[in-house]
N, C-alpha and C positions, 0 to 999 in steps of 0.2 A: 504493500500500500504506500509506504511512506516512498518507494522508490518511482511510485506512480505519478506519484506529487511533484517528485522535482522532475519529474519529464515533462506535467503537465506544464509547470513554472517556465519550465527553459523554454518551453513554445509560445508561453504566453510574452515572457520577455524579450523573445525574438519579433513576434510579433507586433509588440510594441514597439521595439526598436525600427521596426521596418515603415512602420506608422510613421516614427519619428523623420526618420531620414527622406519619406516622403511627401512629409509635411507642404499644404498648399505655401507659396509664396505670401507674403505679407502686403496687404495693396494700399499704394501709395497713392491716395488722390491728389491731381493737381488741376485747379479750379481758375479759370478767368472768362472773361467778360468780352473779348473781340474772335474777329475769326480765325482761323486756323492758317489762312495766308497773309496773316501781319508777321512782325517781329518775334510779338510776344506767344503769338500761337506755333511759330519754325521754333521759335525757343524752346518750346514745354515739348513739344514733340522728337525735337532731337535727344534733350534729358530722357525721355521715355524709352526712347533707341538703346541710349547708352547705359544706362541702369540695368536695360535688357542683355546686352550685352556681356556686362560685368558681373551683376553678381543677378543673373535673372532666376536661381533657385530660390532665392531669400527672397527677392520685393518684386512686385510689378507694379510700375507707375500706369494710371489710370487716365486719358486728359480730358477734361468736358470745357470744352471752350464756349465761346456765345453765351454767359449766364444759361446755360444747363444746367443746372445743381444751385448755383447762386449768383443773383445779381450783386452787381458792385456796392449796395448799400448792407449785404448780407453777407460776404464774402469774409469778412475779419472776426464777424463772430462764430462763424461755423467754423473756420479754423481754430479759434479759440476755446471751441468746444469740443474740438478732436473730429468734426465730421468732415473735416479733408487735411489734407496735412502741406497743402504750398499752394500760395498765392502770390500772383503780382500785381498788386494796386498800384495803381499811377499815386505820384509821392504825395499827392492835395490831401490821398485819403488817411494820411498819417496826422493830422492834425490835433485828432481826440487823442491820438497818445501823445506827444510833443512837435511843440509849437518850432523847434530848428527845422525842420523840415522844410516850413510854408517859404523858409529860400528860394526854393524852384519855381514857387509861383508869381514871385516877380516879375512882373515884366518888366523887358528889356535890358534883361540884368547880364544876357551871358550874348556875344555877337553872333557864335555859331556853336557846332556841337564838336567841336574842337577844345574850344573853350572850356562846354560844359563836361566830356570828359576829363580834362587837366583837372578840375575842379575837384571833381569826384574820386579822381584816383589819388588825389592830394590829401594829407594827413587830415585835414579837417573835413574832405571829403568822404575817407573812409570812418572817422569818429562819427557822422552822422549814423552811420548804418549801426552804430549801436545805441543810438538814442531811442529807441523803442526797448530796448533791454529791461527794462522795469519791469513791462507792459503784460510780460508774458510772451512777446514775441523775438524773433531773432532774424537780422536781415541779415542776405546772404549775399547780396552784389546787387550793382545797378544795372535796368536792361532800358538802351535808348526804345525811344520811337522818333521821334526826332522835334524842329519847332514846330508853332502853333503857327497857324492861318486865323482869320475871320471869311466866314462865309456867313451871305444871308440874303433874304430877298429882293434888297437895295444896295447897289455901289455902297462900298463904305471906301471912300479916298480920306476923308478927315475926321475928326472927332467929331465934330458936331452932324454928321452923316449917321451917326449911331444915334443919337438921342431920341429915348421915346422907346426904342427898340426891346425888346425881349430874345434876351440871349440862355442860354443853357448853357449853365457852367458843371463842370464837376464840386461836389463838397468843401468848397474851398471859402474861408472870410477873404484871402486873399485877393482869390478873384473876384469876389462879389466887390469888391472896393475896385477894382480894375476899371468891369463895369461901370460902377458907380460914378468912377473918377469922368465918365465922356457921357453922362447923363442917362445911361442905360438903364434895362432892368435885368438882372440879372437872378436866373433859378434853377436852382439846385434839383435837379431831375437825374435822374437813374440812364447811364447810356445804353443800356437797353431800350429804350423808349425814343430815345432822339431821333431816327428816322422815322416813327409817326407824328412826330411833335413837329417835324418840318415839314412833310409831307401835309398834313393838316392845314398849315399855318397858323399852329397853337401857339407857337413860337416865331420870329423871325429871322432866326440866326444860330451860329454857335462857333467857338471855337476849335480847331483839332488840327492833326497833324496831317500830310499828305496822304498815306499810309490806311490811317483811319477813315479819311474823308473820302476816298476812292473803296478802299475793301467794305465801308459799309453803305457805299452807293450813296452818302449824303450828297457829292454832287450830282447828282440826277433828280433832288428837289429840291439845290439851292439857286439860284441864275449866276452869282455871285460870290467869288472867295477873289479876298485881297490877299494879297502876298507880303503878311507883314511881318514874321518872325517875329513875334514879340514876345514871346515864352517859351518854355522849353516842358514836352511832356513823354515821363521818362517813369520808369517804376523800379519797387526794390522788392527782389524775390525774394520770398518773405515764409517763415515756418513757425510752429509755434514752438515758445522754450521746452515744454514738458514733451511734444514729439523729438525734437532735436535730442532732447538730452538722457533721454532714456534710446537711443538706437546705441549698438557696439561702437566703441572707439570705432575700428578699424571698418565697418559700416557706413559709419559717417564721414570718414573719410575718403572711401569712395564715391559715396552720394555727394559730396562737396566737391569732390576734384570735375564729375559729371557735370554738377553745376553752373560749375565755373568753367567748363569748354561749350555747354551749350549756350548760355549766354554771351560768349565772346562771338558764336556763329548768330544769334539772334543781333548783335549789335553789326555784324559786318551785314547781317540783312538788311539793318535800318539802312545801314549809309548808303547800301544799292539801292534801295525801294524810293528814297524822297526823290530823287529826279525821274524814275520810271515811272511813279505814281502819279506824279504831276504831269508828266507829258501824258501820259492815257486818260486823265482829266481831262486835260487840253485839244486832244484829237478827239474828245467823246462827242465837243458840240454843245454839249449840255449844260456847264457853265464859264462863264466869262474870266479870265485870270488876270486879275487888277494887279499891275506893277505899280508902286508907290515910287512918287520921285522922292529926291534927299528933303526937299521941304515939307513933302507931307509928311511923310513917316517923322520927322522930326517933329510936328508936330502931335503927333500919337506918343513921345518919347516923351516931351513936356508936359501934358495932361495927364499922364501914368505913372510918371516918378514918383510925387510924391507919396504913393501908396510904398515906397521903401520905408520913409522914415514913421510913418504908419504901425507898422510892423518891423521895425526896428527893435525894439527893448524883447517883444516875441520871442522873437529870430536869434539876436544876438549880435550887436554891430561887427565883431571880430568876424563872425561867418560872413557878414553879407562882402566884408572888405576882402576876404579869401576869394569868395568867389568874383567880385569883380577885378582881385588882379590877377584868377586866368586870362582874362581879356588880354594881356597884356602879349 
């Protein structure tokens, strides 16, 4: 009997071992908000490849782009509740954790994205990525999309060409004073929505980058985008501390080296896509591409400034002086 026992033991502990060794993979969600041929969706999908690659017994990255799973006003608490484990919010949406952030929402602050990578990869650039550290969360690097346009139902050549208007910002005090500053109105709507919000004429306008403004068809219901660079709209992929910090050393450091090569490919996508993007705008027909001379744009740079020292004491005057001597 008793020699019965440990035969049964040793099958049952094989068994289980066989269990173990063929344990599903652990799945990793990664959750954003635009399409799958922007930056940030080549991004999450190369990470997916390479994860796959590397250690694809242990994790499979999951990617639901387009708000599938969660819109961008939903997307930080579901991470923060363990029901996805990576997001990349564009930087405005860091504001309820710390106010250094709202840098990026400057306008006019950085002349191109030259600048704004120097910035970024600069010691007060990479301190930023740990300013949400309290919060429960942990940024992992910056992914471009590149600068901001206006688009909207009316030429905008000058400031006073906005007034009156209702524009759609993302979650931002920064931008809402942006707005504010050229007599706008600006509101905080979910970008998911923004294509019926123009398409309607619920709205008359919005902000966004090449990239965005062509992958979600917004020119096909604007008549109108001026070419004014006046912000820069960029995001930090982003996990939460209690996922991060409970994976194996040597797990997360694979999942980080992946990372940080898929992002490098997501940022040499941006820097292709802003002039591709724009020229397939431009051959669509569908809307008109405002070049600003040096006097107008100068004057959108005079009526906007002063939203720096606005958000100055926020921000932190040392940061906003870092970032304007990437300019340099």
């Amino acid at each position: 009997m008793n020699k019965l026992k440990t035969v049964l033991s040793a099958v049952a502990l094989c068994a289980g071992m066989t269990a173990f060794a063929h344990a599903a993979p652990e799945t990793i969600k990664f959750s954003h908000v635009v399409a799958e041929n922007t930056p940030k969706g080549q991004m999450a999908l190369k990470f997916r490849d390479l994860v796959s690659e590397r250690i694809g017994d242990k994790y499979v990255v999951e990617v639901y782009p387009n708000s599938q799973l969660f819109g961008d006003g939903k997307e930080m608490e579901a991470l923060l509740l363990g029901d996805i484990q990576f997001i990349a919010p564009s930087l405005s949406k860091f504001s309820k954790y710390t106010k250094k952030l709202q840098v990026y929402d400057l306008p006019f602050l950085f002349k191109d994205m030259e600048a704004v990578d120097r910035f970024q990869q600069s010691e007060a650039g990479q301190e930023l990525l740990q300013s949400v550290k309290g919060k429960g969360l942990v940024g992992l690097g910056y992914l471009h999309n590149g600068l901001k346009q206006l688009s909207a139902n009316d030429p905008l050549r000058v400031p006073s060409d906005a007034d009156g208007k209702k524009f759609r910002i993302m979650s931002s005090d920064v931008l809402a004073a942006q707005f504010e500053a050229v007599d706008a109105v600006p509101l905080k709507k979910p970008f998911s929505e923004v294509f019926t919000l123009l398409q309607t004429r619920a709205i008359d306008g919005q902000e966004n980058t090449w990239s965005n403004i062509y992958s979600k068809k917004f020119f096909e219901v604007q008549p109108y985008i001026t070419e004014s660079n006046h912000g820069v709209l960029d995001y930090m992929v982003t996990t939460s501390t209690e996922f991060w910090m409970t994976l194996p050393d040597e797990d997360r450091e694979v999942l980080q080296k992946a990372l940080a090569e898929s992002v490098a490919h997501g940022n040499a996508i941006a820097n292709d896509k802003v002039m591709k993007d724009r020229k397939s705008i431009m051959e669509s027909g569908r809307s008109e591409i405002i070049t600003l001379t040096d006097a107008e744009r100068q004057q959108w740079v005079e009526v906007m400034k002063p939203v720096w020292s606005q958000f100055q004491d926020d921000i932190g005057p040392e940061i906003i002086e870092a970032a304007v001597a990437s300019n340099q």
